[in-house]
N, C-alpha and C positions, 0 to 999 in steps of 0.2 A: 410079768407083762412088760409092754417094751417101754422104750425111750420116746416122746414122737419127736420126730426131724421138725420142727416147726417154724425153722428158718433154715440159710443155711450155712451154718456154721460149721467151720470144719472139722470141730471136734465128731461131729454126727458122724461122720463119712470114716473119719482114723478109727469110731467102737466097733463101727459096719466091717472094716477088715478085721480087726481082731476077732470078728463071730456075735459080738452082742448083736442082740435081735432091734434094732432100730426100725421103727415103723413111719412110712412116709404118711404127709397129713391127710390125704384124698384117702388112706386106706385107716385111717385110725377113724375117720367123721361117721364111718360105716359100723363100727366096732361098741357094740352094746354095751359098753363099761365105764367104770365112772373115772373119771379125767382126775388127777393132783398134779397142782402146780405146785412147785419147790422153789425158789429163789435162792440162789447162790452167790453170796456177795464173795467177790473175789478180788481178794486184797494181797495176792500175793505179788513178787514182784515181776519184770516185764520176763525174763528166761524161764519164769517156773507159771506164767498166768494160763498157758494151755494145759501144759500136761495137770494142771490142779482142775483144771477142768473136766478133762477126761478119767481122773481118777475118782472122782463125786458122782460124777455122770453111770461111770459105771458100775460106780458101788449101788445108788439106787436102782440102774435098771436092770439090775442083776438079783434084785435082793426079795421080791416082792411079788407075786402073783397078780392080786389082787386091781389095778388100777394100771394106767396111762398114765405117763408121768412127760409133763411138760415141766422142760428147766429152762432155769430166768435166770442168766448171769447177769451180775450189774459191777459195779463195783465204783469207789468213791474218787471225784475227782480233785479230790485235793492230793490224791498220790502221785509220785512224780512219775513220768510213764516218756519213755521215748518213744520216738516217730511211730514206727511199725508195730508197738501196742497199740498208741494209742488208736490207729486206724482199726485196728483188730477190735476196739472196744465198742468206738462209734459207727461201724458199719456190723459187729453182733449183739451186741449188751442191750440191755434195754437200762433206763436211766432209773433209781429210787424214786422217783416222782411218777413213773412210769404205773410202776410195780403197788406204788401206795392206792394207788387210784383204782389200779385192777383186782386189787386184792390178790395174798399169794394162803394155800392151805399152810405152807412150813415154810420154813429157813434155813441155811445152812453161811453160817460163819469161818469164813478162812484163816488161816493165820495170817503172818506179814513180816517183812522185815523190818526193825526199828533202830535206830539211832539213839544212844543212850537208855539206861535202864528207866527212866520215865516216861510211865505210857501216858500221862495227862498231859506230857510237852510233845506230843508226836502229834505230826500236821493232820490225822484223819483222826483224832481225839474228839472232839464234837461231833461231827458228822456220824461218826461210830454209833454216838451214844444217842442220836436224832434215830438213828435204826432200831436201835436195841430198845429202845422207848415206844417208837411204833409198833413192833414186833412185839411185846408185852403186853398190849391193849390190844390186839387186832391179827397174832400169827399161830395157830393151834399148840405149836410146837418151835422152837430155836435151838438147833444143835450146832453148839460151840466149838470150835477146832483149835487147841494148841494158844496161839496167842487171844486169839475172840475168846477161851476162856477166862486166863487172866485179865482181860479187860474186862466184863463182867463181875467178875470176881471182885477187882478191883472198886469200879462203877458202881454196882448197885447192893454188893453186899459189906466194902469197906474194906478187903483181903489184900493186900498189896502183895505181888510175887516177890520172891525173895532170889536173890543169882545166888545159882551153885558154884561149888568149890574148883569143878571142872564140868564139861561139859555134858549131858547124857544122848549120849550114841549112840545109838543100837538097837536089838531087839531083844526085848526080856519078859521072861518068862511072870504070868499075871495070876492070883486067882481070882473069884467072886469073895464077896464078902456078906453081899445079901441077893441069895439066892431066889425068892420070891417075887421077886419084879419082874412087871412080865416086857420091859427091855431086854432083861436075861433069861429071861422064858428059852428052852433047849441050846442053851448055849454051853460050852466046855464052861467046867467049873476051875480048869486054868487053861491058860491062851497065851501066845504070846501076840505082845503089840510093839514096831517102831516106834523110839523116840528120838527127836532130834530138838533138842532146845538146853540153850542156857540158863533158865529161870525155873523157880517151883515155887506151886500153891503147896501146904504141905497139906495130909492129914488133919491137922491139928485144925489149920484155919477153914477148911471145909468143914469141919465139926464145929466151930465157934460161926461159922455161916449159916447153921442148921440145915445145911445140906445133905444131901441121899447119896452116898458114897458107895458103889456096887462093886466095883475090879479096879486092885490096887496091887504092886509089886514093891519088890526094894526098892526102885527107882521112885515111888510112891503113888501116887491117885492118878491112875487112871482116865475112868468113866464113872460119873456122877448126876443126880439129875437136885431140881428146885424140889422143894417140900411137896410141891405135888404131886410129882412126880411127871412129869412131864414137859410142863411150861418152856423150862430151858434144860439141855442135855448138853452136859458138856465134857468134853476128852482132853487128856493131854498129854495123850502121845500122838500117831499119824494112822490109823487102823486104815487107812484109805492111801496108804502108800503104795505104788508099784511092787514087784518083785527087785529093782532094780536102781529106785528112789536113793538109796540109800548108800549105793556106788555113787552113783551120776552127782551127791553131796560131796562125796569123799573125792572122785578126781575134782571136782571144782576145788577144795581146800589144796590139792597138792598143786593147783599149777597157781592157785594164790602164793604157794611157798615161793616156787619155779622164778613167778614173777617179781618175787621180796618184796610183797604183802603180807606174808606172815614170815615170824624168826623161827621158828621151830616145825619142823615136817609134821605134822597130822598125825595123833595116834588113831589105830586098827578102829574100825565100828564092833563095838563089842558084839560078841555071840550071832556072826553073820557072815565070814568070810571064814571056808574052809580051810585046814591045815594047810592045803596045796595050793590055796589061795594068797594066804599069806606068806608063802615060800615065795612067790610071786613078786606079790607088791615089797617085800622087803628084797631081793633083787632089784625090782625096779629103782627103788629107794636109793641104793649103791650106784645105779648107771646112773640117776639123775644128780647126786652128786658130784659123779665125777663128771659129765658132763659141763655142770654151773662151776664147779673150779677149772675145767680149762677151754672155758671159753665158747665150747661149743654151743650145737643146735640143741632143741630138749630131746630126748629121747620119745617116743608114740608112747602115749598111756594103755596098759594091755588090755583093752576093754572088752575084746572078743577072748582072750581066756581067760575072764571072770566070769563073762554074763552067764554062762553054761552053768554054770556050781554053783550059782544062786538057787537057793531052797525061799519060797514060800511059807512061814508057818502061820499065819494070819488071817488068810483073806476069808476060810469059810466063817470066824467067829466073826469078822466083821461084817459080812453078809447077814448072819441070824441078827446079828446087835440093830443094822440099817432094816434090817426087814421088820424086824418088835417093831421098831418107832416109826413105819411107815405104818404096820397094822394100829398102833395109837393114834395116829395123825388121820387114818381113814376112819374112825368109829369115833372122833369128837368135834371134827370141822364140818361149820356147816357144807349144802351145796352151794351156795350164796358167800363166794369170798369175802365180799366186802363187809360181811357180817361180823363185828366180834367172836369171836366162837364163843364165850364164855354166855352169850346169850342165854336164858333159860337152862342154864347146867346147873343142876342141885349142886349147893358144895358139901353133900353127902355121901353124891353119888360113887359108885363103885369105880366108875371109871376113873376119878381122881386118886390116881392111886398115891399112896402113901409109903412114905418111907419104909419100909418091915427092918423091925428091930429086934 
């Protein structure tokens, strides 16, 4: 079922060219089916706040039969935002205070950029945690992204992330580990997922969190949920990546070199740039050198003969993964947002699903 356009935002209009089915509001009021509202806190920083939009955006209204999904981007004002965000924010976002009042059925947590490895010394640290607390009493469902898991993690279970040794880049290959959850109801029993982050929760401290640990790789955990199995859903790689995300990361890293923000050129994104690809950018690597030794301009970054060799191997398992948890989120919220959901739910009941061990 579609998206509804319910402002106008220009994310709605950029899914409408790609082909997502985007439904305007005079034709969704007509439409016999029950409405989810999603709230999207969007903490990313001001070069990556749309396209993270349209990547959520689309992953839900791509994902799901079932319902009309209105989405509530908001995001926190204590992040530093320049001009042209922050106009972007207060003429589409709606405000946390907005959103507490209207009640939302789910949530979705972004990651973010941060300034030194402690997350309780970064300026949206409270604020964070003012969401993540109302959302706990009051949101069916909160699916965590990357950093928002480690802050949880962190927050309410006591797991500090730990910096790796180098970075994890890439896309890598995942299995299931508990097949019976019905997140992972017909999903590949291996998948690959994007990761782009310097920090890890490991295995071990989502096990000492008594957490539900479902798809995990070398790289480690995945996709996880709370003992309930529901409450909070959280990832830590980027399943909501573009096909293209992942370049658009790597030329930004080379022209931070270009610029002598970084001392050393960017190694390849692992298992995602074809052999002719990399014949490519290692080329390129040589003219940008010699270029910065004598003086010259930079040489055009090859983005139009990468874009073409870009393989997708992700998006259907992240489709089934968003679509389970929209089918959970439509069979435990009330119709009545503002309601607890937890209202009158056995904590016997089936639908609290449980860890499978």
């Amino acid at each position: 079922m579609p998206i509804v356009a319910h402002n106008a935002l220009p994310t709605f209009e950029r899914l409408r060219e790609e082909g997502v089915n985007v439904l305007p509001p005079d034709r969704a009021l007509h439409q016999d089916i029950r409405e989810l509202h999603i709230g999207l806190l969007n903490m990313m920083p001001d070069k990556a706040l749309a396209a993270t939009e349209r990547q959520f955006f689309r992953l839900v209204g791509e994902s799901n039969p079932i319902a009309q999904f209105y989405m509530h981007p908001f995001t926190l004002p204590e992040l530093v935002r320049g001009e042209a965000a922050r106009a972007h924010v207060e003429q589409y976002y709606d405000t946390f205070e907005q959103l507490r009042e209207q009640g939302l059925d789910a949530l979705i947590i972004t990651g973010a950029n941060v300034v030194g490895p402690d997350l309780a010394r970064q300026s949206f640290w409270e604020p964070l945690i003012e969401v993540i607390d109302w959302a706990y009493q009051n949101v069916t469902s909160t699916l965590c992204s990357c950093l928002a898991t480690h802050a949880v993690l962190e927050f309410r279970y006591g797991q500090r992330r730990v910096p790796r040794p180098a970075k994890t880049w890439g896309v890598f290959p995942h299995r299931l580990v508990a097949r019976r959850h019905p997140l992972v109801n017909d999903v590949n029993t291996r998948f690959d997922v994007p990761h782009s982050r310097w920090n890890d929760v490991s295995r071990a401290q989502f096990d000492a969190a008594g957490l539900c640990v479902l798809a995990e790789s070398a790289v480690g955990v995945h996709l996880a949920t709370s003992t309930d199995g529901f409450r909070f859903v959280f990832f830590q790689g980027h399943p909501e990546y573009d096909t293209i995300s992942l370049l658009k990361e790597y030329k930004r890293e080379v022209m931070r070199y270009a610029h002598g923000a970084l001392a050393q050129y960017p190694p390849l994104v692992d298992n995602y740039f074809s052999e002719r690809d990399k014949a490519i950018l290692r080329e390129y690597h040589g003219r940008l050198d010699r270029s910065l030794a004598g003086g010259e301009g930079l040489p055009e970054f090859p983005d139009a003969l990468l874009t073409e060799g870009l393989d997708n191997t992700w998006r259907d398992t992240a489709h089934a993964v968003i679509g389970n948890w929209v089918g959970l989120v439509y069979q435990l919220t009330h119709s009545d947002r503002r309601r607890p959901f937890m209202d009158g739910v056995d904590p016997d009941d089936p639908l609290r699903f449980r860890c499978p061990r």
